[in-house]
PDB file of N, CA, C and O in Angstrom:
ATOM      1  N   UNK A   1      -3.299 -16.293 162.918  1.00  0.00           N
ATOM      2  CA  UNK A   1      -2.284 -15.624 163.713  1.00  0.00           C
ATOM      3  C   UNK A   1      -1.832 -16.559 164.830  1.00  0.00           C
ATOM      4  O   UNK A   1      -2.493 -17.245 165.610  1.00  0.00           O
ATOM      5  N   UNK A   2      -0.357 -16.369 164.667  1.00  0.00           N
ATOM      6  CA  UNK A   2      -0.358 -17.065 165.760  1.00  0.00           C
ATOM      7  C   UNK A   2       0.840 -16.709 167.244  1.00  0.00           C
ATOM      8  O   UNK A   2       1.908 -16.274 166.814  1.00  0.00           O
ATOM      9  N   UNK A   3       0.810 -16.813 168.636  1.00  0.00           N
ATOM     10  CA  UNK A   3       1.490 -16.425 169.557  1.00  0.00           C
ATOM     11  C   UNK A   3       2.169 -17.169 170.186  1.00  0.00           C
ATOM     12  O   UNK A   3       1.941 -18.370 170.333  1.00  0.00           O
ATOM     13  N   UNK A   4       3.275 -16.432 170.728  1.00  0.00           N
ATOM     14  CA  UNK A   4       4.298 -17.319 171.731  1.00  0.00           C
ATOM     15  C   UNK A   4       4.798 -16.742 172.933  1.00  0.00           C
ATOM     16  O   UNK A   4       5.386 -15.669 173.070  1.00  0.00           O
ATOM     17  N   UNK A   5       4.409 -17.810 174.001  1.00  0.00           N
ATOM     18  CA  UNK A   5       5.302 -17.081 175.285  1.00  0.00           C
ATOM     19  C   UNK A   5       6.112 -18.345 176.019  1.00  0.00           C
ATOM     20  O   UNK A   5       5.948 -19.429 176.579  1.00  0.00           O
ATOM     21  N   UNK A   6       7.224 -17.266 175.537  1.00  0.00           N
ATOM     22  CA  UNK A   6       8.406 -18.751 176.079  1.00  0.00           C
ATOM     23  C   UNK A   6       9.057 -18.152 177.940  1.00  0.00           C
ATOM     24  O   UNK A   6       9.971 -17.361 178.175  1.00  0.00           O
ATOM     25  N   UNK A   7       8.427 -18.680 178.646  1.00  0.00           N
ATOM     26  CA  UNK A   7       8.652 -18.301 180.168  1.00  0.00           C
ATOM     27  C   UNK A   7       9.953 -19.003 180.604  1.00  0.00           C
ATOM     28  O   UNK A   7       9.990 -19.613 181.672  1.00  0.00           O
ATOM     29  N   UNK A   8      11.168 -18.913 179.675  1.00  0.00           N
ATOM     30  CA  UNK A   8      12.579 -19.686 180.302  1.00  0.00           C
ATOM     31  C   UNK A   8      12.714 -18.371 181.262  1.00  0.00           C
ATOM     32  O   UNK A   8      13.076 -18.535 182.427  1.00  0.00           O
ATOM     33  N   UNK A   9      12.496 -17.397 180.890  1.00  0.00           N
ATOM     34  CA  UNK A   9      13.089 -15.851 182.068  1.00  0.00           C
ATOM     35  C   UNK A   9      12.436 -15.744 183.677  1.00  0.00           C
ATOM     36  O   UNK A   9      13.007 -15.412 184.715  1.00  0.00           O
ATOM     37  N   UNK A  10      10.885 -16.198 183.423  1.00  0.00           N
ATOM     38  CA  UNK A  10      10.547 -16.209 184.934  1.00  0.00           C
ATOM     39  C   UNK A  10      10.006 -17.728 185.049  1.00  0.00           C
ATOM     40  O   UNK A  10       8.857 -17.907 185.453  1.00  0.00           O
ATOM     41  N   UNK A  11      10.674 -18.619 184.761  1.00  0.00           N
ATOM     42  CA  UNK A  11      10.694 -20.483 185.556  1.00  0.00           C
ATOM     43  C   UNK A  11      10.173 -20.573 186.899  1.00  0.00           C
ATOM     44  O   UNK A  11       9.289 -21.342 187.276  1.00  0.00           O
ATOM     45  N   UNK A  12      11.208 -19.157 188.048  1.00  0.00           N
ATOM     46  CA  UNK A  12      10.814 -19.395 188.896  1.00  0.00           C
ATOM     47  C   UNK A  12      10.377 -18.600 189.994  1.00  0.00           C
ATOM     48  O   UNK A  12      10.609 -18.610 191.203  1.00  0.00           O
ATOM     49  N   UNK A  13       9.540 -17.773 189.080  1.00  0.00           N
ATOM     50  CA  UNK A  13       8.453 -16.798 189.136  1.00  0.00           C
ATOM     51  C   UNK A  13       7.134 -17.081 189.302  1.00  0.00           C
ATOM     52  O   UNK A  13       6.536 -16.932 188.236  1.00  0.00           O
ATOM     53  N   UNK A  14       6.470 -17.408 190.145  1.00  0.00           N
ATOM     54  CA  UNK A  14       5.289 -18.284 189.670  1.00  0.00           C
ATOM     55  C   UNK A  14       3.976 -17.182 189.692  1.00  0.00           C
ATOM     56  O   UNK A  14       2.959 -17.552 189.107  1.00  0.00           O
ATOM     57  N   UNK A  15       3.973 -15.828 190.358  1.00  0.00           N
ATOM     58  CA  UNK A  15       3.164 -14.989 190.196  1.00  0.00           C
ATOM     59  C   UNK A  15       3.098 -14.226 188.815  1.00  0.00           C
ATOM     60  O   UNK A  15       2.200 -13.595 188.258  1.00  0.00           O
ATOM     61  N   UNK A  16       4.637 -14.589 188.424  1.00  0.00           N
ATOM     62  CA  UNK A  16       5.041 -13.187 187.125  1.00  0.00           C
ATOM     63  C   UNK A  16       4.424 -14.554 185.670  1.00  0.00           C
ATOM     64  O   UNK A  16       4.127 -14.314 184.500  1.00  0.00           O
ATOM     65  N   UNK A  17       4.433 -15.753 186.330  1.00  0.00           N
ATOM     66  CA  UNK A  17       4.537 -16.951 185.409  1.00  0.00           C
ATOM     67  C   UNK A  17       2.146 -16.802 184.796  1.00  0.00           C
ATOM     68  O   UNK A  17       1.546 -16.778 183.721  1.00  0.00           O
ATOM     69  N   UNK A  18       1.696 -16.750 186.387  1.00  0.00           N
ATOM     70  CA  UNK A  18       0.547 -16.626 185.979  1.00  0.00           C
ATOM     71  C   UNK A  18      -0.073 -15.603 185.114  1.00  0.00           C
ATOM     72  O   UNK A  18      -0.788 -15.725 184.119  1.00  0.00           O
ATOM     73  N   UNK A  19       0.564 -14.122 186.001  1.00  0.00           N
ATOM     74  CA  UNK A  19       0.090 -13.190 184.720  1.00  0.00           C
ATOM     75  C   UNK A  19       0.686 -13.364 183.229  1.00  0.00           C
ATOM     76  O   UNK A  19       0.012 -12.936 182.293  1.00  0.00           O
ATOM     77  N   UNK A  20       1.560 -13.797 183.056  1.00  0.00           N
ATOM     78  CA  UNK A  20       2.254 -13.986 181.624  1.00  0.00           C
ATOM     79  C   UNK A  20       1.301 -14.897 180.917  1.00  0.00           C
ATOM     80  O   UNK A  20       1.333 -14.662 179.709  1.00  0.00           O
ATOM     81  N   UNK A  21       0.517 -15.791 181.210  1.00  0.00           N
ATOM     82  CA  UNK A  21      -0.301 -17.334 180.863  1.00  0.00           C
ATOM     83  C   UNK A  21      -1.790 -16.464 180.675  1.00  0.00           C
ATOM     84  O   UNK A  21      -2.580 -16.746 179.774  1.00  0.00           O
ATOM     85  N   UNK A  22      -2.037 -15.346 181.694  1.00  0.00           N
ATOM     86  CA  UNK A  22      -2.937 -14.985 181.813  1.00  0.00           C
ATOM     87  C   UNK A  22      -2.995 -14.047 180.521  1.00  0.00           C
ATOM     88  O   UNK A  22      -3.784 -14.240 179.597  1.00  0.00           O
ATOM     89  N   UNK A  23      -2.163 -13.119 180.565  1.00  0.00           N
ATOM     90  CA  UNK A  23      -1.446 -12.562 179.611  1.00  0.00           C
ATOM     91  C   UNK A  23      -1.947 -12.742 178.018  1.00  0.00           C
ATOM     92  O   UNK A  23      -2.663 -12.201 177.175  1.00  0.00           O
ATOM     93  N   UNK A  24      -1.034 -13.921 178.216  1.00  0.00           N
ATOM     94  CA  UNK A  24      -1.255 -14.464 176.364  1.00  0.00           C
ATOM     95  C   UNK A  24      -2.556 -14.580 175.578  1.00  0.00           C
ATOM     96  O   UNK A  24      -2.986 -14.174 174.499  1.00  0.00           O
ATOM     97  N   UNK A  25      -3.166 -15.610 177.014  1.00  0.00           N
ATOM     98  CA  UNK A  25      -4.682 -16.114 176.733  1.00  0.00           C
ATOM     99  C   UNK A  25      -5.766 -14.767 176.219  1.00  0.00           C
ATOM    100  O   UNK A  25      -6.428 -14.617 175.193  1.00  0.00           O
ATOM    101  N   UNK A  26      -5.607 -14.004 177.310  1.00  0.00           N
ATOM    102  CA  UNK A  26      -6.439 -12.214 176.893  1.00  0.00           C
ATOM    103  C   UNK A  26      -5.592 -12.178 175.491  1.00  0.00           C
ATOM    104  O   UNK A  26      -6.305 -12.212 174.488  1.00  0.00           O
ATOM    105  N   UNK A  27      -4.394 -12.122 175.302  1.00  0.00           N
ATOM    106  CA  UNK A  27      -4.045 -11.642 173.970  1.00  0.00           C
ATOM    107  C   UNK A  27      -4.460 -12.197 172.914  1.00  0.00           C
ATOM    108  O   UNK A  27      -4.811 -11.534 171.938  1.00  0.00           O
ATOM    109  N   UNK A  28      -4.486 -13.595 172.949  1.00  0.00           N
ATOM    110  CA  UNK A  28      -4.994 -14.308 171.894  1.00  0.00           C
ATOM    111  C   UNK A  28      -6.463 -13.831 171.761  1.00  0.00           C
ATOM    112  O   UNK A  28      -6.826 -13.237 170.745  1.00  0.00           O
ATOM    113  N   UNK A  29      -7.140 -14.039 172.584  1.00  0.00           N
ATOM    114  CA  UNK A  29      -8.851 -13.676 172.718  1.00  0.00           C
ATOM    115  C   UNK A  29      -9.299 -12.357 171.736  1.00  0.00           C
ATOM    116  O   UNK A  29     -10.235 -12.210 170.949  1.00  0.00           O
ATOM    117  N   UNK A  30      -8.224 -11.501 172.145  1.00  0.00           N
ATOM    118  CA  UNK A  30      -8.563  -9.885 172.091  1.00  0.00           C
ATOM    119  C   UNK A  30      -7.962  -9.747 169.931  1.00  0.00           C
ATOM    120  O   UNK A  30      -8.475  -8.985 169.111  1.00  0.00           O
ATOM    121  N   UNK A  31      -7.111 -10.495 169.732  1.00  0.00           N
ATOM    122  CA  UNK A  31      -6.519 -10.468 168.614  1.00  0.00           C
ATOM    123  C   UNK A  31      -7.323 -11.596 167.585  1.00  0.00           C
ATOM    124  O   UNK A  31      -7.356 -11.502 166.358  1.00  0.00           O
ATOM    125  N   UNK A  32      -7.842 -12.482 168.250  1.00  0.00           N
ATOM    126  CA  UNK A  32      -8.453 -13.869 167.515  1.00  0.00           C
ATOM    127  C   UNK A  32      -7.304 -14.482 166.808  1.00  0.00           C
ATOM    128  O   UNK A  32      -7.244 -14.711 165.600  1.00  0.00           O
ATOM    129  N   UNK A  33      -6.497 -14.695 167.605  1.00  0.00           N
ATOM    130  CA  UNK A  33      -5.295 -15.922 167.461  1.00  0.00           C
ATOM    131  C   UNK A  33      -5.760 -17.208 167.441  1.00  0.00           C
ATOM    132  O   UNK A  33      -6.598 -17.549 168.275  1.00  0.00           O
ATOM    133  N   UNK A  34      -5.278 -18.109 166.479  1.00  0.00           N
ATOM    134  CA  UNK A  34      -5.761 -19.455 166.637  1.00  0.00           C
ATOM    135  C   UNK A  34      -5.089 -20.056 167.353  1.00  0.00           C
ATOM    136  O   UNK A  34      -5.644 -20.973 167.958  1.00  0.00           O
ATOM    137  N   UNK A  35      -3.722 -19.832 167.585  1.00  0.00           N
ATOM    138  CA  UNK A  35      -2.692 -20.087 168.362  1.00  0.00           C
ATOM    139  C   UNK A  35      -1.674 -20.078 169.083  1.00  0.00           C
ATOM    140  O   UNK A  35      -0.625 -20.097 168.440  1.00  0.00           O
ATOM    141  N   UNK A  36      -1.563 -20.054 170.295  1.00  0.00           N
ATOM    142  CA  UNK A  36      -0.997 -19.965 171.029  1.00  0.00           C
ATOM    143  C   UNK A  36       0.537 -21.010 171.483  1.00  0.00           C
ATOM    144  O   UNK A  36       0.371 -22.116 171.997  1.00  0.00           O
ATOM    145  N   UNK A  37       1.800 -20.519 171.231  1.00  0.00           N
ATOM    146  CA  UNK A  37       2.825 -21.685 171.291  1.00  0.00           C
ATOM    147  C   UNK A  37       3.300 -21.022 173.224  1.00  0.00           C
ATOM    148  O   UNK A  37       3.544 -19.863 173.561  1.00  0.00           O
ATOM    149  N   UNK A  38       3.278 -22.125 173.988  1.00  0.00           N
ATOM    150  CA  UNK A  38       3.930 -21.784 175.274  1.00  0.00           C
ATOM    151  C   UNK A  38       5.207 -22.781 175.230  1.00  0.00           C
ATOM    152  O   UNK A  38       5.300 -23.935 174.812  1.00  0.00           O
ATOM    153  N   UNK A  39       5.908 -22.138 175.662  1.00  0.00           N
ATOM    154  CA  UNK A  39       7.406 -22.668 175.933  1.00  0.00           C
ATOM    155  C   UNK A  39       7.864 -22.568 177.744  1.00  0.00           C
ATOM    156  O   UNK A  39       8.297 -21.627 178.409  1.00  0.00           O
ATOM    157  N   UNK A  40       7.588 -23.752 178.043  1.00  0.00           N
ATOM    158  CA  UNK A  40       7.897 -23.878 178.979  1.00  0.00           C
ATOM    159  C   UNK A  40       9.341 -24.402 179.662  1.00  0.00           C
ATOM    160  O   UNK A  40       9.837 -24.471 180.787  1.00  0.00           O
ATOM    161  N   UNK A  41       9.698 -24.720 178.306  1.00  0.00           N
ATOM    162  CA  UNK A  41      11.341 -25.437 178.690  1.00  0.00           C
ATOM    163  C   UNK A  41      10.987 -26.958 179.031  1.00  0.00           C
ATOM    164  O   UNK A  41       9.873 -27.322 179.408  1.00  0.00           O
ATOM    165  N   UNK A  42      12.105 -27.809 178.844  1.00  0.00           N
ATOM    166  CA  UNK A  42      12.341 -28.867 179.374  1.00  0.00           C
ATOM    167  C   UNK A  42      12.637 -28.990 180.670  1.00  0.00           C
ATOM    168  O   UNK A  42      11.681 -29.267 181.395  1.00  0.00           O
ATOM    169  N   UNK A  43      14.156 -28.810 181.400  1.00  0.00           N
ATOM    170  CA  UNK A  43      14.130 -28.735 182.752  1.00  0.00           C
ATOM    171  C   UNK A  43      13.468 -30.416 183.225  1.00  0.00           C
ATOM    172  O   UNK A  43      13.554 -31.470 182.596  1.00  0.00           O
ATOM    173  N   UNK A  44      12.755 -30.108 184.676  1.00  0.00           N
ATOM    174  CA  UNK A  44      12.278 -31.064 185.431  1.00  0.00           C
ATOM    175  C   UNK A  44      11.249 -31.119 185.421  1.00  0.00           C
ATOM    176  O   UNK A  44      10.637 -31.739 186.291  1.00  0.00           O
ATOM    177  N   UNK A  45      10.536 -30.359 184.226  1.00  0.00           N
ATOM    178  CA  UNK A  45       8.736 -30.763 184.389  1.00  0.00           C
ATOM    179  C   UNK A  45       8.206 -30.038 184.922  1.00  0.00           C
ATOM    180  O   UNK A  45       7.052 -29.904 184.514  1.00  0.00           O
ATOM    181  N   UNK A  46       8.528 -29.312 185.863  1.00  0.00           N
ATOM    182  CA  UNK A  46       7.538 -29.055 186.854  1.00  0.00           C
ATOM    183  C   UNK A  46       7.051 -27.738 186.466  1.00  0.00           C
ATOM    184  O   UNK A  46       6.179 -27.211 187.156  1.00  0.00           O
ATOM    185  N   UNK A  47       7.566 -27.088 185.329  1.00  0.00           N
ATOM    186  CA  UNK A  47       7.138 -25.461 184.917  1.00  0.00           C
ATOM    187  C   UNK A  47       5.752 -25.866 183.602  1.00  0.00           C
ATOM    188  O   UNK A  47       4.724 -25.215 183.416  1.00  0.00           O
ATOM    189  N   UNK A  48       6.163 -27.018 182.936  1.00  0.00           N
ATOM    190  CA  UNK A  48       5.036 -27.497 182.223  1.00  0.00           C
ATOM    191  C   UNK A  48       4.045 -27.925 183.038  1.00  0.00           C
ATOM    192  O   UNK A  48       2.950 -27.407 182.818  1.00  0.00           O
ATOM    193  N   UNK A  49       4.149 -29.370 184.638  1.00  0.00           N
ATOM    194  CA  UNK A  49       2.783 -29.212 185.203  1.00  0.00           C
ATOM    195  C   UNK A  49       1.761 -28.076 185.406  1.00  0.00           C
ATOM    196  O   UNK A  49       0.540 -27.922 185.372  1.00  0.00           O
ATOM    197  N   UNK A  50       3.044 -27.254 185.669  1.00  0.00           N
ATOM    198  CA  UNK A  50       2.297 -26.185 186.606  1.00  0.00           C
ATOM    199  C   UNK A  50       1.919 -24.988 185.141  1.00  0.00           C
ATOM    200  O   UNK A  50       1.581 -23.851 185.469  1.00  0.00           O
ATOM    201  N   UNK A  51       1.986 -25.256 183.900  1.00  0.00           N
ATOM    202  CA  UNK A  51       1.167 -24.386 182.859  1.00  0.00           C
ATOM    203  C   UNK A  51      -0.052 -25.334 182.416  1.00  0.00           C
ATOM    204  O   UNK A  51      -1.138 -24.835 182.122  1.00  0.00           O
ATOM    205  N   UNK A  52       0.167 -26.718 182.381  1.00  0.00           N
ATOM    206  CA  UNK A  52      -1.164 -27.470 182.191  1.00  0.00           C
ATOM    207  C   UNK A  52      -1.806 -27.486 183.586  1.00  0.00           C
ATOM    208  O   UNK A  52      -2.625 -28.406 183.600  1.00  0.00           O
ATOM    209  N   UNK A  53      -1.762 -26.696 185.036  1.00  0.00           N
ATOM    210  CA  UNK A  53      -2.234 -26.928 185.591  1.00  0.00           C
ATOM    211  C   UNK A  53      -2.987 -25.481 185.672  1.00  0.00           C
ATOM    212  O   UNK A  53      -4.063 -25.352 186.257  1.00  0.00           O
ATOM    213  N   UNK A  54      -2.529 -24.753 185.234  1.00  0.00           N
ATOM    214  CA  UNK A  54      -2.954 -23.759 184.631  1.00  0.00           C
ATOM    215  C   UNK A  54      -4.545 -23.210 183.580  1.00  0.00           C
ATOM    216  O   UNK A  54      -5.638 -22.646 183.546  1.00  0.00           O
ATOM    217  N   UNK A  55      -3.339 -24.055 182.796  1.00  0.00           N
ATOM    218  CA  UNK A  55      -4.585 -24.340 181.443  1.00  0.00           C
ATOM    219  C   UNK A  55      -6.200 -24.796 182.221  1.00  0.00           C
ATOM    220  O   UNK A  55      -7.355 -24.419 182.026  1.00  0.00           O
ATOM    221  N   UNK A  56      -5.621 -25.695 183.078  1.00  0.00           N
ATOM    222  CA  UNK A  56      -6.862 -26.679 183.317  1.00  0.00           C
ATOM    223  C   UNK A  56      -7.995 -25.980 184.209  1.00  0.00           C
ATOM    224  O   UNK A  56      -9.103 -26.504 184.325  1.00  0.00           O
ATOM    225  N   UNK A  57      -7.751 -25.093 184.667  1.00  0.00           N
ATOM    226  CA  UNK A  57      -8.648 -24.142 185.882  1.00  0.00           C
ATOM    227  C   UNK A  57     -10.267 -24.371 184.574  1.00  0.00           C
ATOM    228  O   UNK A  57     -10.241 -24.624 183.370  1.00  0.00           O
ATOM    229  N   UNK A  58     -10.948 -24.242 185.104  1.00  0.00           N
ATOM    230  CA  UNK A  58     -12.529 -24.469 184.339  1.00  0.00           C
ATOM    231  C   UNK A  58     -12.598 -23.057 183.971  1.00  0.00           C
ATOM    232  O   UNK A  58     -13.394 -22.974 183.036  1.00  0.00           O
ATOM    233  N   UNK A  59     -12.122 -21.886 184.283  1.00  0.00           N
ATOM    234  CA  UNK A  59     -12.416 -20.525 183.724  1.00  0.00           C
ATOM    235  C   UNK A  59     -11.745 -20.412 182.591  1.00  0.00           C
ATOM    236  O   UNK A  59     -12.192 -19.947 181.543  1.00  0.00           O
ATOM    237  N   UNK A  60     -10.673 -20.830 182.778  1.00  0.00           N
ATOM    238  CA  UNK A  60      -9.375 -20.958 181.534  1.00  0.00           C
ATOM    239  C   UNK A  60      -9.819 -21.706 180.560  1.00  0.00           C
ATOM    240  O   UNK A  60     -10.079 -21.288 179.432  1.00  0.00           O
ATOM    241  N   UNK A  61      -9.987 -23.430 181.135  1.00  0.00           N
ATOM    242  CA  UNK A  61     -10.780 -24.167 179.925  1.00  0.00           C
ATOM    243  C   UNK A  61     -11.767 -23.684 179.053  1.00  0.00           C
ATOM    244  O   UNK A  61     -12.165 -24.190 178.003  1.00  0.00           O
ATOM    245  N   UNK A  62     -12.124 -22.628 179.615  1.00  0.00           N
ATOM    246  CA  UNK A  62     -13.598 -22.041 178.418  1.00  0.00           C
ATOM    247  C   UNK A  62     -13.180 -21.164 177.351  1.00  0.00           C
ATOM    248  O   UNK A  62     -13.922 -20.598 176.548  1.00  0.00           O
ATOM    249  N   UNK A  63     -12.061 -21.110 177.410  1.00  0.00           N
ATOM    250  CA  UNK A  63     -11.717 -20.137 176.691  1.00  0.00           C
ATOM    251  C   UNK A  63     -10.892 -20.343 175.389  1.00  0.00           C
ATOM    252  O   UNK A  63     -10.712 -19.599 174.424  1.00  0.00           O
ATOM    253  N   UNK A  64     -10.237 -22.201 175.817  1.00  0.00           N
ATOM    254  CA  UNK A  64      -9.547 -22.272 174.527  1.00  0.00           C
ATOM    255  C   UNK A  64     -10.573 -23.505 173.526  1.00  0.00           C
ATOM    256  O   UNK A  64     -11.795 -23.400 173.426  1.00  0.00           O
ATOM    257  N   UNK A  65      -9.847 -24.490 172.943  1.00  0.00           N
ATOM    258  CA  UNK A  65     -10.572 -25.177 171.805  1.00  0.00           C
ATOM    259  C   UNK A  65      -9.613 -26.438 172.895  1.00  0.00           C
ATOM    260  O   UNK A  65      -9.910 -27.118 173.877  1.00  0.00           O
ATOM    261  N   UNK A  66      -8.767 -26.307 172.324  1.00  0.00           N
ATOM    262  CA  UNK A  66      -7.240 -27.738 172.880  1.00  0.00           C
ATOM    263  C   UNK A  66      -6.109 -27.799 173.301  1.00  0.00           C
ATOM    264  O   UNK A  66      -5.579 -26.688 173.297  1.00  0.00           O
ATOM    265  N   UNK A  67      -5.596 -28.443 173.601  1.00  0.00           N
ATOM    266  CA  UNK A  67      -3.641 -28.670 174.106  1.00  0.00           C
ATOM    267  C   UNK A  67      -3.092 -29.473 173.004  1.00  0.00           C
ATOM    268  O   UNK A  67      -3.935 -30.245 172.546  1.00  0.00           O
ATOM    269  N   UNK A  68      -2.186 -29.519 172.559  1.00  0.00           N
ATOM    270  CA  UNK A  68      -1.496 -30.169 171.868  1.00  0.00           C
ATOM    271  C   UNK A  68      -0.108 -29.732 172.941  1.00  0.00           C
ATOM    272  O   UNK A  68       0.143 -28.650 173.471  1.00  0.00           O
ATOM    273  N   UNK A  69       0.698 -31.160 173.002  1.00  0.00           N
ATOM    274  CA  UNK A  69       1.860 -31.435 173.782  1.00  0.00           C
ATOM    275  C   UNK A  69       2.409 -31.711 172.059  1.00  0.00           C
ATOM    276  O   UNK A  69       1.775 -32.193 171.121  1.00  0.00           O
ATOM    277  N   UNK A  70       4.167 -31.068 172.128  1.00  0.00           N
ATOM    278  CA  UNK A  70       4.823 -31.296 170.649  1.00  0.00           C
ATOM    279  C   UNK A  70       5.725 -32.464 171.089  1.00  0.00           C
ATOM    280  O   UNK A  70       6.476 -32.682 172.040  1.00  0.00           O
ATOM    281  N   UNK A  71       5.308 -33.147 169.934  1.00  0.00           N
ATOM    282  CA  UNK A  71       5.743 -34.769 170.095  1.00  0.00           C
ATOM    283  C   UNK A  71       7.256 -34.974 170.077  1.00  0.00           C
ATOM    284  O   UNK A  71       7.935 -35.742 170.759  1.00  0.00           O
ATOM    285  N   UNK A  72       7.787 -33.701 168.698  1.00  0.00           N
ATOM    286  CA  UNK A  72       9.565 -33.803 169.370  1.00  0.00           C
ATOM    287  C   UNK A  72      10.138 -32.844 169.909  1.00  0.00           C
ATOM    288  O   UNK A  72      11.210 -32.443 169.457  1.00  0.00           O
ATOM    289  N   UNK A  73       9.613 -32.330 170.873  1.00  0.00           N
ATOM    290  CA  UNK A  73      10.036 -31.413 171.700  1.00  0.00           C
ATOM    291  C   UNK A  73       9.100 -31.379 172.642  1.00  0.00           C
ATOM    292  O   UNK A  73       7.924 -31.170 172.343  1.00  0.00           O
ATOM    293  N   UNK A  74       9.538 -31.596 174.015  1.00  0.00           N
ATOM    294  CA  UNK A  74       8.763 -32.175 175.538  1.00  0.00           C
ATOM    295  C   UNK A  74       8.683 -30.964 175.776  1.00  0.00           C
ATOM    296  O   UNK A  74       7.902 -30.895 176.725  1.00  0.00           O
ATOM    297  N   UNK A  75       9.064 -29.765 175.455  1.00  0.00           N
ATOM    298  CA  UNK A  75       9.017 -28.620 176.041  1.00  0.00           C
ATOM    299  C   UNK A  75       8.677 -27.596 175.363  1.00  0.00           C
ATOM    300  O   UNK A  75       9.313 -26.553 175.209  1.00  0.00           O
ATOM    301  N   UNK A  76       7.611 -27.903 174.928  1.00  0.00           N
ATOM    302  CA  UNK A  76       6.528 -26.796 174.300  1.00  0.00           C
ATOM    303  C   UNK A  76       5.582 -27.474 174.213  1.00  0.00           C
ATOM    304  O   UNK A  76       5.573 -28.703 174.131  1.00  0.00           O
ATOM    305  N   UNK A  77       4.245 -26.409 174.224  1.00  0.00           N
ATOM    306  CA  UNK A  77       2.880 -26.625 174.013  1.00  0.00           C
ATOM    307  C   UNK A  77       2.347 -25.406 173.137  1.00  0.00           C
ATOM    308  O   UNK A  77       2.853 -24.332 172.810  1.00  0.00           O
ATOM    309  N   UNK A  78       1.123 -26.008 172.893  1.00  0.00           N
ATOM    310  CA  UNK A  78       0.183 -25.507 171.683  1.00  0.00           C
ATOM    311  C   UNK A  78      -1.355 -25.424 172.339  1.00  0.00           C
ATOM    312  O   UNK A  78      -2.155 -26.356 172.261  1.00  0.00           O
ATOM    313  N   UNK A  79      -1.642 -24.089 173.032  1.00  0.00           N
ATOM    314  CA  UNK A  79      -3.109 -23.911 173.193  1.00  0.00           C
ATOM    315  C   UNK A  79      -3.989 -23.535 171.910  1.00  0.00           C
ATOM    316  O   UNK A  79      -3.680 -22.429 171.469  1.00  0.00           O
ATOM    317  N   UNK A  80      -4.913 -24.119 171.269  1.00  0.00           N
ATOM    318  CA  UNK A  80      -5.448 -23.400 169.794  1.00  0.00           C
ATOM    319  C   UNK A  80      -6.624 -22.965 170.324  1.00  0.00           C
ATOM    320  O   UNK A  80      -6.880 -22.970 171.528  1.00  0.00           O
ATOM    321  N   UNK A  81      -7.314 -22.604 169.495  1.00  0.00           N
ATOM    322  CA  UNK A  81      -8.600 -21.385 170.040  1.00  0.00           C
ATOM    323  C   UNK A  81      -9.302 -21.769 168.780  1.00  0.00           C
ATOM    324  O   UNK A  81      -8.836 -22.314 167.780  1.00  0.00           O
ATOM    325  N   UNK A  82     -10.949 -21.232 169.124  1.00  0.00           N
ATOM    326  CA  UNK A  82     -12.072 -21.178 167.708  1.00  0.00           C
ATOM    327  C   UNK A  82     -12.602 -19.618 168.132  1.00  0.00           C
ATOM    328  O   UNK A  82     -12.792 -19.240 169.288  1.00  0.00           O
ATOM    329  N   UNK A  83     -12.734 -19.056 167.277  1.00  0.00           N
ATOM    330  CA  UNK A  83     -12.927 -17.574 167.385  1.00  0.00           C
ATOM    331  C   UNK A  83     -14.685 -17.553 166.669  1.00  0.00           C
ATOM    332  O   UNK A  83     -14.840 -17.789 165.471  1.00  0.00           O
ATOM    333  N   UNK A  84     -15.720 -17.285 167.460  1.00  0.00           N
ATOM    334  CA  UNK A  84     -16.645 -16.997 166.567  1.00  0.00           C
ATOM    335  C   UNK A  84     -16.732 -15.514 165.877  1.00  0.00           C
ATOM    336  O   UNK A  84     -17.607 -15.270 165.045  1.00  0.00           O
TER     337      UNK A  84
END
């Protein structure tokens, strides 16, 4: 299974941006999604730092498997998961 949250609607939202990230991650968990697609947009970067900066919190890190950045498209990512 796999999920997507494309945050072009709240860019510059950054409270509505965390629960949405927060969001997915519980969803994936709760469903045993292997994957997770975030769409952060292209833009200036700074909505992707701030979801890999995200990702990166050590509570968060425990929860997925990896990141994959998509090689032709700068503006999406791929959190995957291992479900025991």
């Amino acid at each position: 299974m796999k999920l997507k949250l494309d945050l072009h609607d709240i860019f510059n939202k950054g409270d509505q941006i965390d629960r949405a990230l927060r969001g997915i991650i519980q969803e994936a968990i709760d469903k045993k999604a292997t994957e997770v697609e975030i769409i952060p947009g292209k833009g200036s970067g700074q909505l992707k730092k701030k979801v890999l900066r995200f990702l990166d919190q050590k509570e968060i890190k425990a929860l997925y498997h990896r990141i994959d950045k998509d090689a032709k498209n700068h503006g999406r990512l791929f959190v995957y998961f291992r479900h025991k």
